[in-house]
N, C-alpha and C positions, 0 to 999 in steps of 0.2 A: 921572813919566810914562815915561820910560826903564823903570825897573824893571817895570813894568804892562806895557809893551811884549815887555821880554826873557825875562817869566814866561811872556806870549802866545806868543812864539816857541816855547818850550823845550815849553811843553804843546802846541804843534803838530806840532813835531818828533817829540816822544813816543807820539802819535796812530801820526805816522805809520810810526815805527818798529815797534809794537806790529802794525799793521795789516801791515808786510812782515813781518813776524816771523810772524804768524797763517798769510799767504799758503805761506809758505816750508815750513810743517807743514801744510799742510791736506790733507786725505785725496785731493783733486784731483790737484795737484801733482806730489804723492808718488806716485799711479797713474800719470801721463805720465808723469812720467822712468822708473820701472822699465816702463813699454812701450815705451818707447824705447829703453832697455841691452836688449830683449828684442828687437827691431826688430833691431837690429846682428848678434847674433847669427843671427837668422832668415833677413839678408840674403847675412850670410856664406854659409851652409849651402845658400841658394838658389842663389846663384852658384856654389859650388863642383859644386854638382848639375846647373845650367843647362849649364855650360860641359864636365860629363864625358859629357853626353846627346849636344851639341854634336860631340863629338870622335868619337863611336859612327858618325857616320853617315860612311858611305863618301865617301876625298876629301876635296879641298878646293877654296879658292876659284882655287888658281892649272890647276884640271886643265881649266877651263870654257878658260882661254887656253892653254894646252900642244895644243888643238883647231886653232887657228889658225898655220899655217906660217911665216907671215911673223916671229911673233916666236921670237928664237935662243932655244934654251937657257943661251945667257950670262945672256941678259933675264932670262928665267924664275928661274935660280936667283938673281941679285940682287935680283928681288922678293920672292922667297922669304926674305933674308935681311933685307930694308927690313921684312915683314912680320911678322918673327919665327916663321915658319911651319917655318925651319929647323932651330927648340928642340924638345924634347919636349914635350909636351902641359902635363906639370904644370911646368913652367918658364914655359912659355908663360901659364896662368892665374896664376902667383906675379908673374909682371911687370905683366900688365893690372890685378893686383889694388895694386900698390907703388904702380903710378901714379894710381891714383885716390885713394887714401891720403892718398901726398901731394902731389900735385897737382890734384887733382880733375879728371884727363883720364882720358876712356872710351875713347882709342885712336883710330885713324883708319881711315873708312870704305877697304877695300879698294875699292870700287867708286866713290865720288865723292872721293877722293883726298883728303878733307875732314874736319875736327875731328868725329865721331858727335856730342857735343853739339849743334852747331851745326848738324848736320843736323834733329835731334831736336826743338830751339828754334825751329827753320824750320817744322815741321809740326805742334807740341804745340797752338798758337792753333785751329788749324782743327776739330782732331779735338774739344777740349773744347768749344769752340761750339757744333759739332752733337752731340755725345754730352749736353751740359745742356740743351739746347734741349730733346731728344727726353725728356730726365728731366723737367723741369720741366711738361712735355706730357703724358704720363705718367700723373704722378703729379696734376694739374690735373685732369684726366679719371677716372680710375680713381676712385678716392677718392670721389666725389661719387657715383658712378653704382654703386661698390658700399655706398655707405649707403642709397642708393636699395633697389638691391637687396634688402637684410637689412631695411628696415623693411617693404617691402609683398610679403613673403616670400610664394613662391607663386602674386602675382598675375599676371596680363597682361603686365605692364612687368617684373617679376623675369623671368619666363620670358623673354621677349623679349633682355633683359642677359644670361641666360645663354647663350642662343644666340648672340649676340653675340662671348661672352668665349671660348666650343668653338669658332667659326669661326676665331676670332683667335690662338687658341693652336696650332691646328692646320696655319695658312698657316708655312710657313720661312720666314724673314728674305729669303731669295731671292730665294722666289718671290713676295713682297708684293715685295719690289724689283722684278721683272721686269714684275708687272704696272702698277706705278706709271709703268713707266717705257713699257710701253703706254700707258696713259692718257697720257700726257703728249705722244707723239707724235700722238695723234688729235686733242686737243683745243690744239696748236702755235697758236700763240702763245703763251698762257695759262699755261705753265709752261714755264722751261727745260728741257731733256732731259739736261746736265750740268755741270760745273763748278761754282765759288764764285761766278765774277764772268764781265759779261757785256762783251761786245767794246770800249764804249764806257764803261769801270766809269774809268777813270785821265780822262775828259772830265767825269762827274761832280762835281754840290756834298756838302760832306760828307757832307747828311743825303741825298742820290740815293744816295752809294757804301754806306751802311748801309742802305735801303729793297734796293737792289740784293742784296745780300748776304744778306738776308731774305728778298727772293724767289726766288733760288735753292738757300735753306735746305726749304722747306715740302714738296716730296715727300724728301727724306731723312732728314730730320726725321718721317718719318709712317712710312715704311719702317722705321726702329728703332726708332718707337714702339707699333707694331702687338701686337708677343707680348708686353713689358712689359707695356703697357695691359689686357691681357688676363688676366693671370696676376695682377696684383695686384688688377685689380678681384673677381677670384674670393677671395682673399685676404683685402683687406677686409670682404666680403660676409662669409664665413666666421669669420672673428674678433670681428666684432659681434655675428650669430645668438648666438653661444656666450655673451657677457656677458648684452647682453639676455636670458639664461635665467637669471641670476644673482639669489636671492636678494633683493639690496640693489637691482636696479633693481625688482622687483616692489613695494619696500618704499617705493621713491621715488614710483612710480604711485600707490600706495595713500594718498600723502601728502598726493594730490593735487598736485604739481610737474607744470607743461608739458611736454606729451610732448616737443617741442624741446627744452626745459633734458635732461628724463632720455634723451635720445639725442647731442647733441653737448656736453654738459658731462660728466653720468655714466658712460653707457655710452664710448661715441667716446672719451675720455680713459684707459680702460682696456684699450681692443681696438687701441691706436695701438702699446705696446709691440714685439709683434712686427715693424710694419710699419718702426718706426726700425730696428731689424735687419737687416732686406731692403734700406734706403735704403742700410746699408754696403757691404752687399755689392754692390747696383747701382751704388755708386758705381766700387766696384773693379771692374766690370764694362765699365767705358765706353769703357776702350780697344779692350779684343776685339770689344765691340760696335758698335765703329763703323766696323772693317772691313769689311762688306758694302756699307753704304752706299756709305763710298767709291769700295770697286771699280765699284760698278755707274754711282755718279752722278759718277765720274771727280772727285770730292771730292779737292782736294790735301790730304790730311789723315797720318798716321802709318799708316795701315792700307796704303797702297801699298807705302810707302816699306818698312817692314817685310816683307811679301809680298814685295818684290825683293829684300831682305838674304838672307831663308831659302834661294830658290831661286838665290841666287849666291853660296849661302854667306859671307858678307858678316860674319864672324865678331864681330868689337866693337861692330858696326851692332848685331846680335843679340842679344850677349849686354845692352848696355844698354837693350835696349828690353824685355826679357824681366827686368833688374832694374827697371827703370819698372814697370809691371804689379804685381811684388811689392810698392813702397812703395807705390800705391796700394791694395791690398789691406789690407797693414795700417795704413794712414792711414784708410780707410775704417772698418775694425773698430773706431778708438779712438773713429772721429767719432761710430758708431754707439752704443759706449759712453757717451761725454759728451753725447750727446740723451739716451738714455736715465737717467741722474743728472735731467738736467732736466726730463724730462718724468714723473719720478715720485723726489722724494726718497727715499722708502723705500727705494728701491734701493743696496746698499751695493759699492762699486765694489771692493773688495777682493773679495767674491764670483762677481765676475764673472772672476774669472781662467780 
């Protein structure tokens, strides 16, 4: 019985050594880690670029307070030395760059006198909120209405989609923001006019403070969903037209298969390609894209807070949030690569370099 047991064990072990051992070689793998030694490198090169573009511009953060009389020049040049503003420039990036190394600190905001992490952690919840909401909206929308589109190509309801997708592509982020934010004051009540949360949000039960927070989501959330929506839904329209002219779906018709099965199993499974692609890139998208919103719907999100760094020159504020932005881009790219392994094996992820 022992022996039966211990043969048990050892061929389980073996299992599942074999099975890390497969894991540790598999083509997968072995693409995420050399994107990510490619990552390091890229972030490098980014910062170093971010931070020499940085340096170009006339000034700095202490010339906004050398404005104001009351503080001495004693003041001044001791901030100047707490801020390291006193070093050469490439000194200056060789220390922000040591300390993040090894310490994982991005420096402290000149202007809230505070850890930039921790400002950054303070505002990252808000902005992805409404940057996934407005993706998930988006792309919930688009999608349907441009398979719509591409199957009843030409008629009534296509035209109609397209006029649609040219109005929507053609409003600015802005100006859909300004108008939203008309509407909202006409039709008061009915919709907040800004912020997250509303005066009585901390009186609230839990699922009030989440219903709350959803209803002062829905014109921001539609504000940054407006040109997305628009641009992909022409997108998918147009990446379906082109398969459905394909050969193998005329072949699938002829086979007699349901027009359904040879449009969202045949076609739609081969015109999705591209759209994983765009999903990368909109993802790396979400930060820059959720600036307007904010500004307009007074959203506590990264997109203010940022906006004030640039224009107070707010130097580690900046430079970290401008390497944010990068790892999301190339987080995006790989996620956009690893959908696409899945949503078609043939794809050989070595190729895609």
């Amino acid at each position: 019985m022992t022996s039966t047991k211990h043969s048990s064990d050892s061929r389980g072990l073996e299992s599942f050594t074999n099975k890390m051992a497969a894991f540790a070689t598999s083509e997968t793998l072995l693409y995420v880690l050399k994107r990510l030694l490619q990552a390091l490198l890229t972030l490098f090169l980014a910062s170093a670029l971010c931070f020499a573009i940085i340096q170009l511009a006339p000034g700095n953060y202490l010339d906004t307070l050398r404005q104001n009389p009351k503080i001495s020049p004693e003041t001044l040049k001791q901030l100047s030395v707490n801020f390291g503003l006193d070093k050469p420039p490439l000194e200056q990036y060789g220390r922000w760059l040591r300390r993040i190394v090894t310490e994982g600190d991005f420096g402290t905001s000149f202007v809230y006198q505070r850890s930039v992490a921790s400002l950054l952690w303070e505002r990252i919840p808000a902005t992805l909120l409404l940057a996934i909401s407005s993706l998930i909206l988006t792309w919930a929308i688009a999608i349907p209405l441009g398979i719509i589109g591409a199957v009843q190509q030409n008629d009534l309801t296509d035209r109609i989609l397209r006029v649609i997708s040219y109005i929507g592509q053609g409003f600015p982020s802005f100006i859909t923001a300004l108008v939203l934010l008309f509407f909202a004051q006409v039709t008061s009540p009915l919709f907040p006019v800004g912020g997250m949360t509303s005066i009585n949000y901390a009186d609230l039960t839990p699922l009030g403070k989440v219903l709350d927070i959803g209803w002062h989501m829905i014109l921001p959330t539609i504000a940054l969903s407006v040109t997305s929506f628009a641009g992909l839904q022409r997108i998918t329209r147009g990446q379906l037209l082109d398969v459905l002219r394909q050969d193998y779906i005329r072949t699938a018709r002829a086979k007699g298969l349901p027009e359904n099965r040879v449009i969202y199993v045949h076609a739609l499974r081969n015109a999705v390609n591209p759209l994983i692609t765009l999903l990368g890139f909109e993802f790396a998208g979400l930060l820059g894209g959720a600036f307007i919103a904010e500004f307009f719907f007074n959203w506590p999100g990264l997109g203010r807070l940022i906006l004030q760094a640039v224009t107070n020159q707010d130097l580690y504020l900046v430079m970290a949030s401008l390497m944010m932005g990068a790892v999301m881009l190339i987080f995006g790219n790989l996620l956009a690569d690893l959908l696409l392994k899945v949503s078609d094996p043939r794809i050989k992820l070595e190729d895609m370099n």
